[in-house]
Every structure is written in C-alpha cells, then in structure tokens.
VEXROLO-574823 format. One record per residue (C-alpha): residue in one letter; x, y, z. Coordinates in nm, 3 decimals. Example, Ala and Ser with C-alpha at 12.3 -4.5 7.8 and 13.67 -1.06 7.14 Angstrom:
BEGIN
   r        px        py        pz
   A     1.230    -0.450     0.780
   S     1.367    -0.106     0.714
//
This chain:
BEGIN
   r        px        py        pz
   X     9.242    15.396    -6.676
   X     8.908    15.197    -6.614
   X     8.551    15.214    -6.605
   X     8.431    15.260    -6.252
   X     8.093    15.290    -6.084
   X     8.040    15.494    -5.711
   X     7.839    15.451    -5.448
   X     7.583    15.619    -5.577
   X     7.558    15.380    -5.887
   X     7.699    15.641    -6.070
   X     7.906    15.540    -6.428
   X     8.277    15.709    -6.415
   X     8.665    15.682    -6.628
   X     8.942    15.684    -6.371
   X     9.296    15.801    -6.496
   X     9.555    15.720    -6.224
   X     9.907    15.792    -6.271
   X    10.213    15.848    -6.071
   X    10.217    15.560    -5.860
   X    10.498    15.605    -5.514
   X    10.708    15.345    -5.362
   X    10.513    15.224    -5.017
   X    10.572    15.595    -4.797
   X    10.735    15.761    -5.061
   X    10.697    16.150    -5.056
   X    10.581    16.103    -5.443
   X    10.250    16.193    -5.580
   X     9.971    15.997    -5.731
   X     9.741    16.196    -5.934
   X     9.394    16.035    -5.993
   X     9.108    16.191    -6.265
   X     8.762    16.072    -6.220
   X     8.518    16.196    -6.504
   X     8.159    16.118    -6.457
   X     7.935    16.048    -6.787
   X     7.576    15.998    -6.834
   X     7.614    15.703    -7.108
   X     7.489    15.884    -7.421
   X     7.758    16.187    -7.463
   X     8.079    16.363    -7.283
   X     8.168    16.401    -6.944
   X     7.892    16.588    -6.744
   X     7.911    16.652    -6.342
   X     8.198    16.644    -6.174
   X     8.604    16.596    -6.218
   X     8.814    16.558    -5.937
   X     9.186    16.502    -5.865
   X     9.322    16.335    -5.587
   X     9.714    16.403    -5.466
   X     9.913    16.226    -5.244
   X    10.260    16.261    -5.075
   X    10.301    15.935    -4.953
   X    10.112    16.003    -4.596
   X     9.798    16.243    -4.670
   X     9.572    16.288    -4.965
   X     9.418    16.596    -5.105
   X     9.093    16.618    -5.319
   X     9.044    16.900    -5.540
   X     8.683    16.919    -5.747
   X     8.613    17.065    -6.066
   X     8.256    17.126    -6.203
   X     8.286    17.083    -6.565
   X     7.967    17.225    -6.634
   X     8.064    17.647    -6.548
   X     7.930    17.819    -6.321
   X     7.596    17.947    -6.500
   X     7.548    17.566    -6.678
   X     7.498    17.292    -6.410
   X     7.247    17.109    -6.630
   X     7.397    17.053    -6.995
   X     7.744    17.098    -7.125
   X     8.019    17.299    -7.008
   X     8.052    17.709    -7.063
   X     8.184    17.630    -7.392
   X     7.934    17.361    -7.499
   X     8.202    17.115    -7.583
   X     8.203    16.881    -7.256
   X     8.540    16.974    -7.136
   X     8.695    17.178    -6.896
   X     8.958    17.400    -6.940
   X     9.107    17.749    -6.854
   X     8.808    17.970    -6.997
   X     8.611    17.737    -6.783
   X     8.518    17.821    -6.419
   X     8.713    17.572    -6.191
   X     8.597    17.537    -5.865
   X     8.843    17.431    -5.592
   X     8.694    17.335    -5.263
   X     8.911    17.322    -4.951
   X     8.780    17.199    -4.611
   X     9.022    17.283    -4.306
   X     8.924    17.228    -3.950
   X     9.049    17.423    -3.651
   X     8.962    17.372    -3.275
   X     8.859    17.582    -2.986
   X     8.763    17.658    -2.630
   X     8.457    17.878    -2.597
   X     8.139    17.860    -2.326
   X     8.307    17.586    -2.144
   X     8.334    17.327    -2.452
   X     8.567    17.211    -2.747
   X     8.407    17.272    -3.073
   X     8.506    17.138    -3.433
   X     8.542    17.476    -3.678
   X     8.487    17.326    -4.043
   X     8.562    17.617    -4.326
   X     8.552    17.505    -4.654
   X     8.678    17.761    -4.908
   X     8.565    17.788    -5.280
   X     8.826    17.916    -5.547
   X     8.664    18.043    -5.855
   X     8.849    18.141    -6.164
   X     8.660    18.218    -6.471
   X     8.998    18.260    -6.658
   X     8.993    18.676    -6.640
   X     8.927    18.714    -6.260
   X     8.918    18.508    -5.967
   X     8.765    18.508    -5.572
   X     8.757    18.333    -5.268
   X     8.395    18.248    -5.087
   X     8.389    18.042    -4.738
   X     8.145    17.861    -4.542
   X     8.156    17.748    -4.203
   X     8.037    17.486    -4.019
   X     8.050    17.441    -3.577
   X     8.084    17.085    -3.449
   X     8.000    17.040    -3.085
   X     8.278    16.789    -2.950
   X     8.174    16.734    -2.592
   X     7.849    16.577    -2.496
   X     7.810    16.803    -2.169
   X     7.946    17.187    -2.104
   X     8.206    17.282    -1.894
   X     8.432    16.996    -1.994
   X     8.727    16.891    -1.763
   X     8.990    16.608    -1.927
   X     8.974    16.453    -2.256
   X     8.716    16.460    -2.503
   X     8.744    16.214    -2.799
   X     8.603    16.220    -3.140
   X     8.634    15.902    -3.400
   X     8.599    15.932    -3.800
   X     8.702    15.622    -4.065
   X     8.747    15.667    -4.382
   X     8.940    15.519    -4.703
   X     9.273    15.733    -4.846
   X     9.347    15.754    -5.163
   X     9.436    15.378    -5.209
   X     9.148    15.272    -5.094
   X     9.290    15.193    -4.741
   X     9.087    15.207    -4.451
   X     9.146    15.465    -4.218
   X     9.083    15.600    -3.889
   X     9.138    15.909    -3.741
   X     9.122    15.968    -3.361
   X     9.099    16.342    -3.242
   X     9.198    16.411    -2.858
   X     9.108    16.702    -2.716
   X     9.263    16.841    -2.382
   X     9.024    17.096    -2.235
   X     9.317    17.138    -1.952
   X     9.655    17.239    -2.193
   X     9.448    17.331    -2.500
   X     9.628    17.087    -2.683
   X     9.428    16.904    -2.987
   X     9.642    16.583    -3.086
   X     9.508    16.389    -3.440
   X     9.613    15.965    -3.477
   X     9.557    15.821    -3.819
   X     9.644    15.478    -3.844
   X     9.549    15.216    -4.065
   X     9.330    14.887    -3.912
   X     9.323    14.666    -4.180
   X     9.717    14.766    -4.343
   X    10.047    14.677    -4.263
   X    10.138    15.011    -4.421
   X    10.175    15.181    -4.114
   X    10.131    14.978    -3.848
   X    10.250    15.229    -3.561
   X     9.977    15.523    -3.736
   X    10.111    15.900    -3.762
   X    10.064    16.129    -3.452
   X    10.035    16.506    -3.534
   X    10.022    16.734    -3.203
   X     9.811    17.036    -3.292
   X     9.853    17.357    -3.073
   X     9.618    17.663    -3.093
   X     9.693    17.891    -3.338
   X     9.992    18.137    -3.243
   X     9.765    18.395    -3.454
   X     9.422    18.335    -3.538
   X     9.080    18.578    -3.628
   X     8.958    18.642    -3.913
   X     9.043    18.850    -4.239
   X     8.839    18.929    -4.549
   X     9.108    18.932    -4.860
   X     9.084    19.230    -5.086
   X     9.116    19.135    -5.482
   X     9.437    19.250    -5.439
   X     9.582    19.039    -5.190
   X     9.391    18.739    -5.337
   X     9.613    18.843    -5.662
   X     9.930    18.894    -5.482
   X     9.876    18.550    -5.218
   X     9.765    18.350    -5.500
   X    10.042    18.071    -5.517
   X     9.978    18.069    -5.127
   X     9.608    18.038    -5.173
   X     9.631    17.733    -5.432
   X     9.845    17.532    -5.175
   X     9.665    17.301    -4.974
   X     9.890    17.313    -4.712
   X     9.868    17.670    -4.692
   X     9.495    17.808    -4.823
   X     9.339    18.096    -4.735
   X     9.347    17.981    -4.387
   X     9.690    17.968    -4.384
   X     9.731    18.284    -4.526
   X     9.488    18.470    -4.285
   X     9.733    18.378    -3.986
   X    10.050    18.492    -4.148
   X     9.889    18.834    -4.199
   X     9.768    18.794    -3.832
   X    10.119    18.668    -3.720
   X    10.365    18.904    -3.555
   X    10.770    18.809    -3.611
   X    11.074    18.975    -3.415
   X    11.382    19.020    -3.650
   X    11.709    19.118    -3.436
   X    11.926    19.290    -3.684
   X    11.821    19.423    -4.018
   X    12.172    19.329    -4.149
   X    12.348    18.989    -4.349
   X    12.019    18.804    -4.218
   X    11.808    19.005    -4.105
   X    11.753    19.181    -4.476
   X    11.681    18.863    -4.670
   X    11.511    18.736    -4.403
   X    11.271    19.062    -4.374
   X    11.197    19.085    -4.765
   X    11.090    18.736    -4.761
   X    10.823    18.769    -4.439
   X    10.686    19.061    -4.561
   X    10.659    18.905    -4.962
   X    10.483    18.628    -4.777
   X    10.223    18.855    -4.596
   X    10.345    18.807    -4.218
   X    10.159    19.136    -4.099
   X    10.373    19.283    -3.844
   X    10.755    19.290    -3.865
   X    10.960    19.440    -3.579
   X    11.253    19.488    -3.632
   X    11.573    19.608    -3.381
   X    11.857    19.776    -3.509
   X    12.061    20.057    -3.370
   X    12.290    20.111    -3.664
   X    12.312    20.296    -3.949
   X    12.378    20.215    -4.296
   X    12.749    20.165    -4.414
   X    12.873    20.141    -4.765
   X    13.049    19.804    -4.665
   X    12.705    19.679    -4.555
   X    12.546    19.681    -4.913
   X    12.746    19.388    -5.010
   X    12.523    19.129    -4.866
   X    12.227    19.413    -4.642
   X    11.984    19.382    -4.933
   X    11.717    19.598    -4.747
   X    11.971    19.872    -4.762
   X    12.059    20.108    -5.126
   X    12.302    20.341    -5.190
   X    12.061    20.672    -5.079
   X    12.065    20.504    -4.760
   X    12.407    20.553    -4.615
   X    12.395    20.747    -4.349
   X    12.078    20.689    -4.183
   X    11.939    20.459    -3.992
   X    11.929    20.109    -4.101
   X    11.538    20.068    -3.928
   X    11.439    20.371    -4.130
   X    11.576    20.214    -4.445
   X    11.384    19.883    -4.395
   X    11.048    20.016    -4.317
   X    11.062    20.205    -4.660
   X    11.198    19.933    -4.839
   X    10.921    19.696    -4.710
   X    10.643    19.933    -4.754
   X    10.751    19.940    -5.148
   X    10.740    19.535    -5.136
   X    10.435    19.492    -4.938
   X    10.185    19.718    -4.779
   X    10.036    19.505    -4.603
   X    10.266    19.473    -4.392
   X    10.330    19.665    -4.074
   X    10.655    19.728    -3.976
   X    10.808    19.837    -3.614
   X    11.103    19.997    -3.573
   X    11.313    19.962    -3.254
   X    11.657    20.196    -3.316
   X    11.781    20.079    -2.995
   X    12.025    19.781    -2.863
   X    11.905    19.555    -2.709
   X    11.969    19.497    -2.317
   X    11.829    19.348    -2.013
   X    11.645    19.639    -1.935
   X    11.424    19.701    -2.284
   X    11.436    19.351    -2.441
   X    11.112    19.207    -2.276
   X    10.902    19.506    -2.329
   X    10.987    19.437    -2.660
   X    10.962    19.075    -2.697
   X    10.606    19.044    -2.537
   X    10.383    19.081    -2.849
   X    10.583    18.863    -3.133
   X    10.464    18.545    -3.193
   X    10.819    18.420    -3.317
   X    11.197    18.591    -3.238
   X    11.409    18.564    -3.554
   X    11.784    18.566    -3.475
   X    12.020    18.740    -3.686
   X    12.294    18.930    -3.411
   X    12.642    18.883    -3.458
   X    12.799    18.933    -3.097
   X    12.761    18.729    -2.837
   X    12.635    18.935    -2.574
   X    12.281    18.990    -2.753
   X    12.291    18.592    -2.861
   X    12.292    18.505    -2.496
   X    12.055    18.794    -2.417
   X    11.798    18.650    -2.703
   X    11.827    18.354    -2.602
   X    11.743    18.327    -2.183
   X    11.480    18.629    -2.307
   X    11.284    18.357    -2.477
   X    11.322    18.092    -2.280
   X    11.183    18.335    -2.012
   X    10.882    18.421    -2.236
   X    10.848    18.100    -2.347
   X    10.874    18.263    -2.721
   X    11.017    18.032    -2.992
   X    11.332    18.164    -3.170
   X    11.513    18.077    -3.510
   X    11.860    18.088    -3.476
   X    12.107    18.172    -3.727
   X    12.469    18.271    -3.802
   X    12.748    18.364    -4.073
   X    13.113    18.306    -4.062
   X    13.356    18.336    -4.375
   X    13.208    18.097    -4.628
   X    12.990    17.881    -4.342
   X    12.648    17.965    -4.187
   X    12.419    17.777    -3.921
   X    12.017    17.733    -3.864
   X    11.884    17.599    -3.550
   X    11.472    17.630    -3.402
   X    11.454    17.652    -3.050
   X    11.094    17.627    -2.867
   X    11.027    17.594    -2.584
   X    11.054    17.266    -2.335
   X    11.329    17.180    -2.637
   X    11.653    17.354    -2.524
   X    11.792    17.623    -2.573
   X    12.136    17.815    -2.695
   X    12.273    17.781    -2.403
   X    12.237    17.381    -2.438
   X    12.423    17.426    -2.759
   X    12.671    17.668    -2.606
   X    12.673    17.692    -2.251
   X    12.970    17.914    -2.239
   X    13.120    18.211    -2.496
   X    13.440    18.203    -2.631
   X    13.749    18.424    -2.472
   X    13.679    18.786    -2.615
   X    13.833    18.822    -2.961
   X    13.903    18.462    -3.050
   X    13.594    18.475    -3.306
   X    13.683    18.768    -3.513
   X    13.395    18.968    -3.639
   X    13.276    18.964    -4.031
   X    13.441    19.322    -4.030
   X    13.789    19.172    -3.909
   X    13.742    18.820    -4.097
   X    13.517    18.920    -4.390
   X    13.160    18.689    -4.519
   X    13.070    18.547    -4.878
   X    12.786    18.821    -4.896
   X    12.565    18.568    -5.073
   X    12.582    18.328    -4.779
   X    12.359    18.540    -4.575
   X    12.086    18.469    -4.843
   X    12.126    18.109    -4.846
   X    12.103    18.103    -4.432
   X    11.850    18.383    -4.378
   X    11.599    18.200    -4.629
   X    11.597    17.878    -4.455
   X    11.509    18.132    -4.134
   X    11.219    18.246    -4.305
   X    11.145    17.920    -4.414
   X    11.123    17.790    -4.054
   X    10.952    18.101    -3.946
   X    10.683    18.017    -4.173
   X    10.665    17.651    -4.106
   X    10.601    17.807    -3.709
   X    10.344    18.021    -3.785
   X    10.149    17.803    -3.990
   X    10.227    17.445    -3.817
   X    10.355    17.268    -4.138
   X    10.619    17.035    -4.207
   X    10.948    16.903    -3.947
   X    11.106    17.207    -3.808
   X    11.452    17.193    -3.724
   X    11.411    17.155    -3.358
   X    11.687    16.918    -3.233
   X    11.869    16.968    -3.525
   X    12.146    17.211    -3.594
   X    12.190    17.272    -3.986
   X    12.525    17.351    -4.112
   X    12.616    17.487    -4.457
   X    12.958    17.529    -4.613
   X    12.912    17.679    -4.931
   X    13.269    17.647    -5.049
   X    13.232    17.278    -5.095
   X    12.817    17.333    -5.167
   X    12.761    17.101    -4.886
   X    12.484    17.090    -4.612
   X    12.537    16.863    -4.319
   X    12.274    16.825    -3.993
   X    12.361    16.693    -3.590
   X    12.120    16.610    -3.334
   X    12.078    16.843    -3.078
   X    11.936    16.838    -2.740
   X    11.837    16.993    -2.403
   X    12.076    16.954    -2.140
   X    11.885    16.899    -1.857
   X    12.184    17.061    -1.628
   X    12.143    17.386    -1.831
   X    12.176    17.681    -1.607
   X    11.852    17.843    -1.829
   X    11.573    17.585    -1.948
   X    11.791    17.243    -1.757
   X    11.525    17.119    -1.478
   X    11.743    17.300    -1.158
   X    11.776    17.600    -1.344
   X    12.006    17.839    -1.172
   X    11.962    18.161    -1.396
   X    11.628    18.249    -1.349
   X    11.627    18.619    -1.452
   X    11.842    18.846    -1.696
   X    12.151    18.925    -1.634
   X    12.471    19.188    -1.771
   X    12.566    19.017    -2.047
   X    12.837    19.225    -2.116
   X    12.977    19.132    -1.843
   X    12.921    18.727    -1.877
   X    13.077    18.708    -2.238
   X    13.441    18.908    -2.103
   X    13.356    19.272    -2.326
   X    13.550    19.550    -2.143
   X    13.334    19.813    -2.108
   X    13.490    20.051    -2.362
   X    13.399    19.830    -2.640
   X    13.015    19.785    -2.522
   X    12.734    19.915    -2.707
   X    12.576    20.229    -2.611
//
C-alpha cells in the first residue's frame, strides 16, 4: 500500500495486490480509499481488475445512498454488506441510423442495500461522423492509461459499407505489446431493449455482476433466438442450460418420442414421459426451469423441403443429430443461410465440439464425404457413457453463449476432442478447404439436395 494523491489533488491509500506475470490471464486487484485528513475514509472506493489484457473499474460510494456528505449508512466510515454498493458499468455499442455511425454509451448502476437490489441505466449518443450520409471509414481516437499506468490508445474503425466496427488498442510508449490487440466487433445478432423485472434481476444476478456479461449482455440473450436439432444426449443438457441462462426463444426439432432407454443420458425427459413426444416433454420441462423462455416445437424431421423455413429466424443452429443424413443437411443449410452452427457428437466413451461460421468452413471441409452405410454403428447398436453427453453438450452451450454475446475465442478452426476414459481433452486446427463442393470458392453444390440418397440409406430405413 501507499499514500497517493489524484489529479484532482485529492489525498488517497492504495492497496494493490495480485500482481500477473507480463500477459498473464491473472488478476490484479487495486483499492483506492479517499480520506479528508482528519478522520476515516469518506468519498469514493474503487477496485480495479485485470486479466492480463483489459481492466475493469468497479466504484463504491462509501457514504450510502441517503449520506453523501458525512459517514457511511452505519456512521462508522466503512463499507460493507448493509451498505449500499454502487457498481457502475459503462458499455458502448455502435449503429447505423439517419445515414451516420453513432457511439451508444449505457452505463448501468447496481444498487444493493443488502435486503433488495435494482438496476438503473443512462444513456449517452456520440455522433461519430462529422457529415451525414457517410460512405467508407469513419475513425474515432481515445488515449488513456490501463491499470498499470500504461499509456494507451484505442482506435475505433467504423465501416458504414459492411457494418463492421473493428477496436485497436495498442500501447505507444510499451514494449508490452508491441503488435496492439485487434477485436472485430459485428452488430449485435440480437439487440433492443428490455426492462428486467425484480425477478429476473434475482434470477440473472451472477450474469448481471459479470462485466463481461452485464445487463447488456443479458438483454441480448433474452433477445437471442437458438435452433437445437435433437432434444436427445445433447440436445437435453444443452436446452436446460440456454434456457437457465435466459436465451429467450428455443426451437427445438425432434420427431421422436420418449423411450425408456433414452432417460439414461435425455435429461429433459422423466419417467411420465414415455410415450409422448420428446418436443412436448421439453417445452414442459423448460417452462418449469425458466419462463422466460419461449420455446418452439418442430415434431417433424428435418429435410430439404422444411429445413429453411425453419432455420430463417435463429440467430445460432445448435447441432446435436446423430445420422448423417441430417449432419450434412444442417450443415450446407447454414452455409446457405449464412447461420453459424455448433457442432457436436457422441460415440462410446468419446465426444467432439467444433463452431462453424460463416466464410470459416464448414462440415463438409471436415468431412467431405460419409462413411459406407453401417460402418459407424449407432449409440443404440454400440451404446454411449450417458454422462458424456453432459460434458459435450455444455461446452455447446458454452460456445452458443460466447456467439450470442461476442465474448472470448470460439472454437472456430478448432475441432475439440474429449475421451473421457483417459479424462483427456485434445484440440487440431481446422480449416476451409477452398475446393469444398459447399462454402470452397468454385462451389459446385449450390442448393439442397436428397441426402438420403448422398450418405448410401436405402430407402426402407429413411425417416418418415
């Protein structure tokens, strides 16, 4: 710790602890408490976290809500849980209206008075062009210091033409990172706006309180629509872990009904539900989990006719099929409809998760042709570790997430293997073949096909 003064003259104690290797994804915590020379801390605390790349700044106003003048709620100069904590949150988001890019600044107040707690927002509209209509590139230039102290400077590019935002930070005066980090921001898959009821400000909380996720965040997952094909080994986990994390609309396509084999690993499934249909069973079982959350059943198979009727209004395709006509279906559907899709699949004790988007490959890059019919036996001939499809379906819904809300390194380019026998996750590079009949630059399958009839099935073992 040590005695610091601001630039507003202004007498402080920094605390800083929790100091990272240079780019380590570590976190230093630092505690600035303001005093006025003749008592305890009055005005403001704040906390600063960083990963190793970005910092975060939370405030606190130790002196309660109803108090700004003297001593805390308590009277005792401290803050703590009885205390109202104020978290402030400023997130920016760009857009396209009358002709010219503007800056959106909402920053988002957290109050918790230790019984009850509510979110308040205020929003601020930057002009980013100097003239309307704007063709091109419009730039706009900000430096400021991270949470070393560092200089930095952050260049935002925006391209009236593809929509696209892109945000450089690099350092001037550091060697720390010389080459600067380049984040591509696209417009929101779902965006508009959402009032949270008490309830859902309850229920989203640990959402909420993330800075990488906020009420922001939060608002677009309930706006965000998500495709599930299959509500069986992965398409049940995945679908109770959407809906717990407030993705508003769920579709999900499933002609089937419920088995009693399937309730070994089909967690959206229970033992009243044998017998009927496995949609019907998930749209009760997510109503009971979330009711926020609107779900869409499609007791149907999928086929060349139906699937891009379907696929139109979802903002991400989650795949959980296990033959290989609907893979390849899926697949060129997307790639048609320019629709991202997470990819997974089960086998014995072994699953796979791959994220295709689109100008990034596709399945067919992976696997341009299927096997013979019946050299890969189904689970019903060659039996599946029912807690595999957990493990696999949860890093779907992981990536899902990380989609909808543009966070993190999504497993585009990557194909993610797991072998749970030997506990044992393993990655390869993957990438677009640019002779691939689908998404390669000649393409020579430009429209759906009978996919049946591509992957060998006879046609007394297809699907009705």
């Amino acid at each position: 710790s040590e005695t610091v003064v601001d630039a507003l003259g202004r007498t402080a104690v920094e605390r800083r602890s929790g100091y990272p290797e240079s780019g380590a994804p570590s976190v230093v915590e630092t505690t600035r408490e303001y005093y006025t020379g003749d008592g305890p801390a009055k005005g403001k605390l704040w906390k600063v976290t960083h990963d190793g790349a970005a910092a975060t700044i939370y405030e606190y106003d130790a002196y309660g809500e109803d108090h700004r003048t003297g001593l805390d709620a308590d009277g005792d100069g401290l803050l703590n849980n009885a205390s109202i904590d104020r978290i402030t949150e400023a997130r920016s988001a760009y857009l396209l209206e009358a002709g010219a890019w503007w800056r959106v600044t909402t920053n988002e107040v957290y109050n918790h008075d230790g019984v009850d707690a509510k979110v308040t927002a205020s929003t601020q509209k930057e002009w980013l062009s100097g003239a309307t209509g704007v063709v091109g590139v419009v730039t706009a230039l900000t430096e400021s210091l991270d949470a070393y102290g560092n200089a930095t400077r952050a260049v935002v590019t925006v391209d009236a033409a593809s929509k696209t935002v892109t945000r450089r930070v690099d350092y001037p005066d550091s060697e720390r990172d010389p080459d600067g980090d380049e984040v591509a921001v696209i417009p929101a898959m779902a965006g508009g706006s959402l009032t949270f009821t008490e309830e859902q400000i309850r229920r989203y909380s640990r959402h909420i309180i993330l800075p990488e996720v906020g009420g922001m965040g939060q608002r677009k997952l309930l706006n965000s629509k998500v495709l599930l094909i299959g509500a069986g080994g992965l398409g049940s986990p995945a679908a109770l872990y959407l809906a717990a994390a407030g993705v508003g609309t769920l579709g999900i396509v499933d002609f089937d009904e419920v088995d009693l084999s399937n309730l070994q690993r089909q967690i959206l499934h229970h033992v009243h539900d044998v017998g009927r249909p496995k949609v019907q069973s998930a749209v009760e079982t997510i109503a009971d989990l979330n009711p926020d959350v609107k779900v869409i059943p499609y007791q149907q198979a999928l086929s060349s006719e139906n699937v891009k009727q379907i696929f139109a209004d979802y903002d991400v395709i989650l795949n959980g099929c296990d033959n290989f006509p609907t893979r390849y279906l899926v697949n060129d559907a997307c790639v048609f409809l320019n629709k991202p899709m997470v990819d997974g699949s089960i086998f014995k004790f072994e699953g796979q998760v791959t994220v295709f988007v689109p100008g990034h490959g596709c399945y067919r890059c992976l696997y341009p042709a299927p096997p013979p019919p019946g050299l890969v036996p189904s689970c019903s001939e060659a039996g599946v570790f029912g807690v595999l499809c957990g493990v696999v379906a949860s890093i779907q819904g992981i990536e899902t997430l990380k989609l909808l809300l543009g966070l993190g390194e999504l497993l585009v380019g990557r194909l993610l293997f797991f072998d749970a026998l030997g506990m044992e996750f393993r990655q390869v590079k993957i990438r677009r073949d640019p002779a691939c009949p689908v998404c390669g630059d000649h393409p020579t399958i430009t429209d759906l096909i009978d996919y049946h009839e591509f992957c060998g099935v006879p046609p007394t073992a297809r699907l009705s």
